[in-house]
C-alpha positions in Angstrom: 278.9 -0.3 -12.0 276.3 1.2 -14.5 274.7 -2.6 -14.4 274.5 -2.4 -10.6 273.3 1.5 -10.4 270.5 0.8 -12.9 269.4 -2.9 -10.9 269.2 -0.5 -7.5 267.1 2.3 -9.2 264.5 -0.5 -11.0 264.5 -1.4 -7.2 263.5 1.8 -5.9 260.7 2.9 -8.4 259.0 -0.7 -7.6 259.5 0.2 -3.7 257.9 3.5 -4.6 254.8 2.3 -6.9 253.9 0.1 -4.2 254.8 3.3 -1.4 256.7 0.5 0.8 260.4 2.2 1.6 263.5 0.0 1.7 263.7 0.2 5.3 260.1 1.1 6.3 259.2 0.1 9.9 256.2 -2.0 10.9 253.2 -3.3 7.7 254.0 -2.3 4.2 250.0 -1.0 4.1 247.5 -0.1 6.2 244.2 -2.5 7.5 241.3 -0.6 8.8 237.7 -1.4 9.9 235.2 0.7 8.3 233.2 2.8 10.6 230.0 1.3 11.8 230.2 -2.0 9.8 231.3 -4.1 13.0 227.7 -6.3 13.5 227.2 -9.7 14.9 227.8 -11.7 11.9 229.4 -9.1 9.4 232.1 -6.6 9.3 233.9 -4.4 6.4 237.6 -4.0 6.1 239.4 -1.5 3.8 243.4 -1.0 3.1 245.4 0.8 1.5 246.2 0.1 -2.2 249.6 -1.3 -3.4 250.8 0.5 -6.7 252.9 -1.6 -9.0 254.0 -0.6 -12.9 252.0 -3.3 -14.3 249.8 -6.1 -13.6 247.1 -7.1 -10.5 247.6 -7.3 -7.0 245.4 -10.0 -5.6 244.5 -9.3 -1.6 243.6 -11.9 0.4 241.4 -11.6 3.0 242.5 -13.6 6.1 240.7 -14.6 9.5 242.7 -16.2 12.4 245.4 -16.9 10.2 242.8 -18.5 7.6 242.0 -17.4 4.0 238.2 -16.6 3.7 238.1 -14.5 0.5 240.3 -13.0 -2.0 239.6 -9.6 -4.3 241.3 -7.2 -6.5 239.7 -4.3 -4.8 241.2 -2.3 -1.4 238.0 -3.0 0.2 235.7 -6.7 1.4 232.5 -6.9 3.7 232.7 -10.2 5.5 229.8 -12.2 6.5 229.3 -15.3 8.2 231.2 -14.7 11.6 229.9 -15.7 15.0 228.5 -13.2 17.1 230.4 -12.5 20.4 233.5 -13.8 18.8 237.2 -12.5 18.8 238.5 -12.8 15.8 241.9 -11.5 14.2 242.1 -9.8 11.0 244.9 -9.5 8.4 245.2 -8.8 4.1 247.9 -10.5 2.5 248.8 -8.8 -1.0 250.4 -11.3 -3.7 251.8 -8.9 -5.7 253.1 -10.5 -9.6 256.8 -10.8 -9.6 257.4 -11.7 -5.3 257.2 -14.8 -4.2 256.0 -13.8 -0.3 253.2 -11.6 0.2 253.2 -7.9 1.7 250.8 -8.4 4.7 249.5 -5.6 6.3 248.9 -4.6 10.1 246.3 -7.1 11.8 243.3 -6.3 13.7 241.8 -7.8 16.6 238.1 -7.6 16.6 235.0 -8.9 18.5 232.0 -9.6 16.8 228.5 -7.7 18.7 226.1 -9.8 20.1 222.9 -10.9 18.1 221.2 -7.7 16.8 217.4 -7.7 18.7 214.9 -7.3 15.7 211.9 -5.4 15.7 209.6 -5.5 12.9 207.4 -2.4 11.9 204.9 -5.0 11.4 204.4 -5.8 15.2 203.8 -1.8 15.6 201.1 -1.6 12.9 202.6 -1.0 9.5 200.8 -2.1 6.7 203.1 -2.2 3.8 199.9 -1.8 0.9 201.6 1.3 -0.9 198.6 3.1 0.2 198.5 3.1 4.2 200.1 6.1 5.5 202.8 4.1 8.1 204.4 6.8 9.7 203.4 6.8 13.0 203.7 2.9 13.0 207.3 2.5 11.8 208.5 5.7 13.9 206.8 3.5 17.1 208.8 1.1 16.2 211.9 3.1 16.0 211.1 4.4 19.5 210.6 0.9 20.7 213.8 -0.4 19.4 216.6 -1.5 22.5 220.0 -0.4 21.9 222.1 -1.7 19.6 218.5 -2.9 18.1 217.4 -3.4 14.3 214.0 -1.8 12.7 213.2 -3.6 10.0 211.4 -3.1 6.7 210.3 -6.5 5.3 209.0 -6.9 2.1 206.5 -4.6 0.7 205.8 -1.0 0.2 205.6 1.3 3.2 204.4 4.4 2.4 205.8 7.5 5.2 206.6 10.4 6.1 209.5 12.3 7.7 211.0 9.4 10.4 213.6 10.2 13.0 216.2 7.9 13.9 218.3 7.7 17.3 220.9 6.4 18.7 222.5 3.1 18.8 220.2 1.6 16.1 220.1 0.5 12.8 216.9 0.7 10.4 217.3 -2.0 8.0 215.0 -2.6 4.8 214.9 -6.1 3.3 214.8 -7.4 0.1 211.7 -6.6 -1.9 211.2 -3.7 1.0 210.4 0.1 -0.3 210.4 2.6 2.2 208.2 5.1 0.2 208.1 8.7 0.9 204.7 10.6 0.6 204.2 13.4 -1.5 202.2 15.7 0.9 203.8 18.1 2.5 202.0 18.2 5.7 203.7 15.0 6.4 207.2 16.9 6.6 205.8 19.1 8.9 207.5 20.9 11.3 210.6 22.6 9.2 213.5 22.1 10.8 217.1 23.7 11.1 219.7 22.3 8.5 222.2 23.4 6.1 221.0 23.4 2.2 223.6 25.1 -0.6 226.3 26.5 2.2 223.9 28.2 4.6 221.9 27.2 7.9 218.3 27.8 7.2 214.9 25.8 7.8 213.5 23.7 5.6 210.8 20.6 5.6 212.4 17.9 7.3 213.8 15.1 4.6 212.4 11.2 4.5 214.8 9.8 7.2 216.3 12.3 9.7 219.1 12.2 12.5 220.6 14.3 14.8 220.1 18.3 15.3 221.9 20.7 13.5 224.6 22.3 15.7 227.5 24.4 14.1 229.8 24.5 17.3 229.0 21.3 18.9 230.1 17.7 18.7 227.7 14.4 17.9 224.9 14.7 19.5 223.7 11.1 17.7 225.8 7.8 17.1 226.0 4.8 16.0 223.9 4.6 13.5 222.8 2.0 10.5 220.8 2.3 7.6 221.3 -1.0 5.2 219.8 -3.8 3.9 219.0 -5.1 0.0 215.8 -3.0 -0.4 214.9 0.5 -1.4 214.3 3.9 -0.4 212.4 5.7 -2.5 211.2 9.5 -1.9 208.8 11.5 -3.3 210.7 12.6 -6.2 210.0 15.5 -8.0 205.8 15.8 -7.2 207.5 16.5 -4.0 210.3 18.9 -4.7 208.0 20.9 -6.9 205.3 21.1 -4.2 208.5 22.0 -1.5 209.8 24.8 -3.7 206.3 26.5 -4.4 205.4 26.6 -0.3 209.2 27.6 0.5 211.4 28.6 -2.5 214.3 26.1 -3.6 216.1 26.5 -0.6 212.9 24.8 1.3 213.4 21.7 0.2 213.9 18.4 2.6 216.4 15.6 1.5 215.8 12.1 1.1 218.1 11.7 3.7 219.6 14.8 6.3 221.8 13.2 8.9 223.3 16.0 11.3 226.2 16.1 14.1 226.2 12.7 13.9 229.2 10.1 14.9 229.9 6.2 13.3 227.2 6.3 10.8 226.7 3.4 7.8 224.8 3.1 5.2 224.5 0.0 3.0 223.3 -2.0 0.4 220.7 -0.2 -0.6 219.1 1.8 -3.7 218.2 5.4 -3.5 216.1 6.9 -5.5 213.2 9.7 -6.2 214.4 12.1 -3.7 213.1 15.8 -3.9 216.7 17.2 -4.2 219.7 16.1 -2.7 220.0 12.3 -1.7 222.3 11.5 0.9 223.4 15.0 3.0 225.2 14.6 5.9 226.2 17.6 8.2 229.1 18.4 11.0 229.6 14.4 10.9 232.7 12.2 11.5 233.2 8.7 10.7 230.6 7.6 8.1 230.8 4.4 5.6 229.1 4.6 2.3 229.3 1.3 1.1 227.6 -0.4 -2.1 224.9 1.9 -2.3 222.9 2.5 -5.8 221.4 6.4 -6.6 219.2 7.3 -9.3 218.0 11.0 -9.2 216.3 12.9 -12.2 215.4 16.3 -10.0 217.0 19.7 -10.2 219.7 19.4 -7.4 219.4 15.9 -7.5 222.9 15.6 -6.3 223.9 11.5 -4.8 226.4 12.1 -1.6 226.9 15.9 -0.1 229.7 15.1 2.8 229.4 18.9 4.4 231.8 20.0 6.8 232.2 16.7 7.9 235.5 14.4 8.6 236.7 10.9 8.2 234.2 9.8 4.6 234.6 6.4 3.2 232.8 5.9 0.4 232.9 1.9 -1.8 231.3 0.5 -4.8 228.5 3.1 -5.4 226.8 3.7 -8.5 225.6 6.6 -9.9 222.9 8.1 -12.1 222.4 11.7 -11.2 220.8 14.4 -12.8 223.5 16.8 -10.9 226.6 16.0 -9.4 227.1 12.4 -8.3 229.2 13.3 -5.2 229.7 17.3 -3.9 232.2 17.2 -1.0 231.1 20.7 0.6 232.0 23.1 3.6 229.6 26.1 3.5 228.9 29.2 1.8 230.4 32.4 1.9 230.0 34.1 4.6 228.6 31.9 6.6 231.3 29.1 5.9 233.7 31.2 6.9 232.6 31.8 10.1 231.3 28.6 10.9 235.2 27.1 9.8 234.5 23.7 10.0 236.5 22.1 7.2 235.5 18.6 5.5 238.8 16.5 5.6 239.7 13.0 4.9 237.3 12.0 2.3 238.2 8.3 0.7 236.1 7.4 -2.8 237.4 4.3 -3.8 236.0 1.8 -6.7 232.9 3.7 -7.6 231.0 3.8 -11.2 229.8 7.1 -12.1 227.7 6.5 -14.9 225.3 9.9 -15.4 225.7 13.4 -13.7 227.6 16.6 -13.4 230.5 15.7 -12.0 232.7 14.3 -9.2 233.0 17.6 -7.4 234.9 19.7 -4.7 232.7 22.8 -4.1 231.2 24.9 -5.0 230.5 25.8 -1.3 233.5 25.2 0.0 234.1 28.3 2.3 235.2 26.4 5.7 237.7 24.3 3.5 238.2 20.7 2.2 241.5 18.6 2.6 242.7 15.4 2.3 240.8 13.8 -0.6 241.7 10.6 -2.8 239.9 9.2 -5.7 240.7 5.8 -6.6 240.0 3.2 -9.1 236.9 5.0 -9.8 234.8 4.8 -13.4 233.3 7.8 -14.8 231.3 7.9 -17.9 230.4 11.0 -19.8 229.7 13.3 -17.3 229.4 17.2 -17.3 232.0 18.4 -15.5 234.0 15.5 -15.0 236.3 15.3 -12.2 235.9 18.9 -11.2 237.3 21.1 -8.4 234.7 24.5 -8.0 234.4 27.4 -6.4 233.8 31.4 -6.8 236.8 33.8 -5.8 234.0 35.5 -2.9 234.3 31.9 -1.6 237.7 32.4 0.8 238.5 29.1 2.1 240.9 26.6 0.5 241.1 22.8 -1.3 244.3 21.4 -0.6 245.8 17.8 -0.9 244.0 16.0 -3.3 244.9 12.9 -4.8 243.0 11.2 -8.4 244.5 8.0 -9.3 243.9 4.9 -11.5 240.8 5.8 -12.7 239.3 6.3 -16.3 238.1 9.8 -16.7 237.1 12.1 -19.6 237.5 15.5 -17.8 239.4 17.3 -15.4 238.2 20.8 -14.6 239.5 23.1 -11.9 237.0 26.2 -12.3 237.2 29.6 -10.1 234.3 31.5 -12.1 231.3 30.2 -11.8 228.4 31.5 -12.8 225.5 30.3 -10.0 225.3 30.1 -6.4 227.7 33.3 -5.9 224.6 35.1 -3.9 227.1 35.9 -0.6 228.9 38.8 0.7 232.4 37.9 -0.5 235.0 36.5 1.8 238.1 38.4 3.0 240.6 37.0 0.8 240.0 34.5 -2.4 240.2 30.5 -2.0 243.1 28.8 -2.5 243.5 25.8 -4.2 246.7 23.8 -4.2 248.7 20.6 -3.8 246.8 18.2 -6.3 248.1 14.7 -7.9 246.5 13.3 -10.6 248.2 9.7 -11.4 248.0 6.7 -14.3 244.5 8.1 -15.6 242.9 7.1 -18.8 241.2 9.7 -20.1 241.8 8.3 -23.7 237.6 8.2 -24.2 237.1 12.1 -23.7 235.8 14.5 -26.6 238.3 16.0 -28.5 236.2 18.7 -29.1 236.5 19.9 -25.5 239.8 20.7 -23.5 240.6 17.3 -21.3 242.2 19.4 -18.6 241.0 23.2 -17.2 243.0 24.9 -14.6 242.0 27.9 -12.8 243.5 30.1 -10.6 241.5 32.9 -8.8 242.9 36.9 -9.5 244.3 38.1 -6.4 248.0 37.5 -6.5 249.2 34.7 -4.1 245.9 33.1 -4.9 246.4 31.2 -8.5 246.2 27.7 -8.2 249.6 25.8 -7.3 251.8 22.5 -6.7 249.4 20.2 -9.5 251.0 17.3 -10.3 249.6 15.5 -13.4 251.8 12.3 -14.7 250.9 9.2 -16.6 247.8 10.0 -18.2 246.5 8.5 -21.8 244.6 11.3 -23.7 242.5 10.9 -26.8 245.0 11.6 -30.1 243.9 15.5 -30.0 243.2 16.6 -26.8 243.3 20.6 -25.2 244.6 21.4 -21.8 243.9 24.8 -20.9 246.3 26.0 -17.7 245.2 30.3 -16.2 246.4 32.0 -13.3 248.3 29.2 -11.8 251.9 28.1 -11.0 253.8 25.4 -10.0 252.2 22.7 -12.5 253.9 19.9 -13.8 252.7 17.5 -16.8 254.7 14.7 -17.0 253.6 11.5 -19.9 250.7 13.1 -20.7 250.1 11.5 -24.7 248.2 9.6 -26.2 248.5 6.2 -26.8 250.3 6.6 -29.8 252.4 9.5 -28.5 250.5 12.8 -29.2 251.6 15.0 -26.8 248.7 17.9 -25.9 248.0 21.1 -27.0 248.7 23.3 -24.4 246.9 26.9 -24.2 249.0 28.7 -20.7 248.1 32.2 -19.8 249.2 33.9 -17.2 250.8 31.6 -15.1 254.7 30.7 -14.3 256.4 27.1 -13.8 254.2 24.9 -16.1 256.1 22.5 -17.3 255.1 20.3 -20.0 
């Protein structure tokens, strides 16, 4: 009987590492098509990862009951299909150990018709590095049909502030710089966005879409920006000449994309903005997909999802002189009356080489759930993994999930000392209901706690119901748990079984 108890629960953990329940109706794991990827010849498909105690999963990817590909990630861009073409879409995970596949839901999708190209070329653009192409390449945005491509060929296209529209895609090709000018006149006039939590004006940012509405829905769609080239901004002459005409908080973006619905971006490198890189605002349904940054501004942050729903962000890389990604929802008090919540943010196989952090906050007034971190590499970087926010914040983070990544930090932090220039909210943040899973954080400096958790004063505000489990720490490692409750650390050594010193102050049901 002991045999037969002990063969059912080695069962049930393998059912629960790869979340697939004994009898669990319908596909073990999920399929989805990633928003705004469905062209005429290309699509990109993402899933839902299947946990096992040891070894790879191989996924293939299958088309019409065909293999075409196969990958160890939870993500594949397909090319090669037929425009105008049903096809039906499937993953098939061959997991070590079972000799039939898990296969997941299927899709049945219909490749667009041929994309109508225009090039900025026929409208006057130059590409010398030295014409001003603005007015050409804008033309040409204006002139595109719906469902159209701009392109960029190769070259250097020097512009200024461009506004895209709906139902397009602007595309820059391989050997292609979009280039942004350095005068200010040419992001001329301001316009209304959000910058560091609040709705102000500012100069208008190298690529532009939509306008800034705080109750309303998309008032743009179906957008594209992608190809193998790069767009490169005017860097710091630029954010130096923003910030003496209109303080820091005048500053365009590289890219400022507001109320906008099914927007993509991929492929390409970012680089030399004037402060933040990629901002989107009140958005839903946006892929971020095999982009490169490189940012070495003040506030050269990579990807600000703010108050904005339904993120998908694949195999980026970073290089940031801030943080790398800052999921945001507004600043006290504004982002409290504005309420609009970032939710369902998905990071998955990214490399975070250089910056501050991987961060929730700090202006998170209007709230951020449902965020997962996945198979994700981050190298030395400020903050590491880090949750932020002030206790004049209000607002909450809640259901956040870190998994199978290699960090070197995790740092929860409620008392900053920046950005905290707000008339306080009613009540303190609350952050709670965070899992951090089979992390190795076996490379971080000793000389540093690992792990910080912070709770916020008021009572009924510390921070609550952390989960941290399977994690390899360097052989002396500091975790550092205040004001919070609820906290479980379970295999937290390292590799050779050093268990942590623990520093807990004021805080109940921390076990460890």
């Amino acid at each position: 009987m002991k045999i037969l108890n002990l063969f059912l629960l080695c069962i049930a953990l393998f059912q629960s590492a790869i979340s697939l329940p004994a009898a669990s109706p319908g596909p073990p794991f999920a399929l989805q098509l990633a928003p705004q990827s469905l062209r005429s010849d290309e699509l990109t498909l993402f899933w839902d990862k299947v946990r096992i105690p040891e070894g790879t999963v191989t996924y293939e990817v299958v088309r019409d009951g065909k293999v075409i590909g196969s990958t160890d990630k939870t993500f594949a861009t397909a090319s090669g299909n037929t425009p105008g073409r049903e096809h039906l879409w499937s993953i098939r995970a061959l997991v070590p150990g079972r000799e039939a596949p898990l296969v997941s839901n299927s899709l049945k999708l219909t490749m667009k018709d041929e994309e109508p190209v225009i090039s900025v070329l026929d409208h006057g653009a130059v590409g010398d590095g030295k014409t001003l192409d603005t007015e050409a390449i804008q033309a040409a945005i204006e002139a595109c049909p719906k469902g159209g491509v701009v392109r960029i060929p190769k070259g250097t296209f020097l512009s200024g502030a461009l506004f895209l529209k709906s139902d397009m895609t602007l595309e820059i090709g391989e050997g292609g710089v979009l280039k942004g000018s350095t005068n200010l006149a040419d992001y001329e006039p301001l316009i209304l966005n959000r910058f560091e939590g609040w709705e102000l004006e500012t100069y208008a940012s190298l690529i532009n879409a939509g306008k800034l509405d705080r109750n309303g829905p998309a008032n743009v769609e179906n957008i594209s920006i992608r190809g193998r080239g790069t767009i490169s901004g005017g860097g710091e002459v630029l954010g130096n000449a923003m910030i003496e005409a209109r303080g820091l908080r005048g500053r365009g973006r590289l890219i400022c994309i507001m109320n906008a619905r099914n927007v993509e971006f991929q492929g390409l490198t970012l680089e030399e903005t004037p402060c933040w890189t990629l901002h989107y605002i009140y958005s839903e349904n946006v892929t971020i997909n095999n982009l490169t940054f490189h940012s070495n501004v003040r506030n050269g942050d990579g990807i600000d999802p703010d108050s904005s729903v339904n993120s998908y962000i694949f195999n980026c890389t970073f290089t940031n002189d801030d943080d790398c990604i800052a999921i945001k929802s507004g600043k006290n008090p504004e982002g409290n009356v504005v309420n609009r919540p970032t939710e369902n943010v998905r990071i998955v196989g990214c490399n975070f080489i250089k910056g501050h952090g991987i961060s929730i906050g700090s202006e998170m007034s209007g709230g951020v759930r449902n965020v997962l971190v996945e198979d994700c590499v981050a190298g030395d970087l400020l903050n590491g993994l880090q949750v932020k926010g002030t206790k004049d914040r209000g607002g909450f983070v809640e259901d956040v999930v870190v998994r199978d990544c290699d960090l070197r930090k995790i740092s929860i932090l409620t008392d900053l000392a920046y950005n905290n220039d707000g008339e306080p909210a009613p009540e303190q943040p609350v952050f709670r209901n965070f899992r951090f899973l089979d992390l190795d954080m076996s490379q971080a400096d000793p000389s540093k706690p690992v792990i910080i958790v912070n709770g916020f004063p008021d009572e009924g505000h510390e921070t609550r119901d952390l989960l941290f489990e399977n994690i390899v720490t360097p052989e002396v490692a500091v975790v550092i748990v205040d004001r919070a409750e609820d906290v479980t650390f379970r295999n937290v050594q390292s590799e050779n079984g050093t268990r942590p010193i623990y520093e807990v102050t004021r805080s109940e049901g921390i076990d460890y």
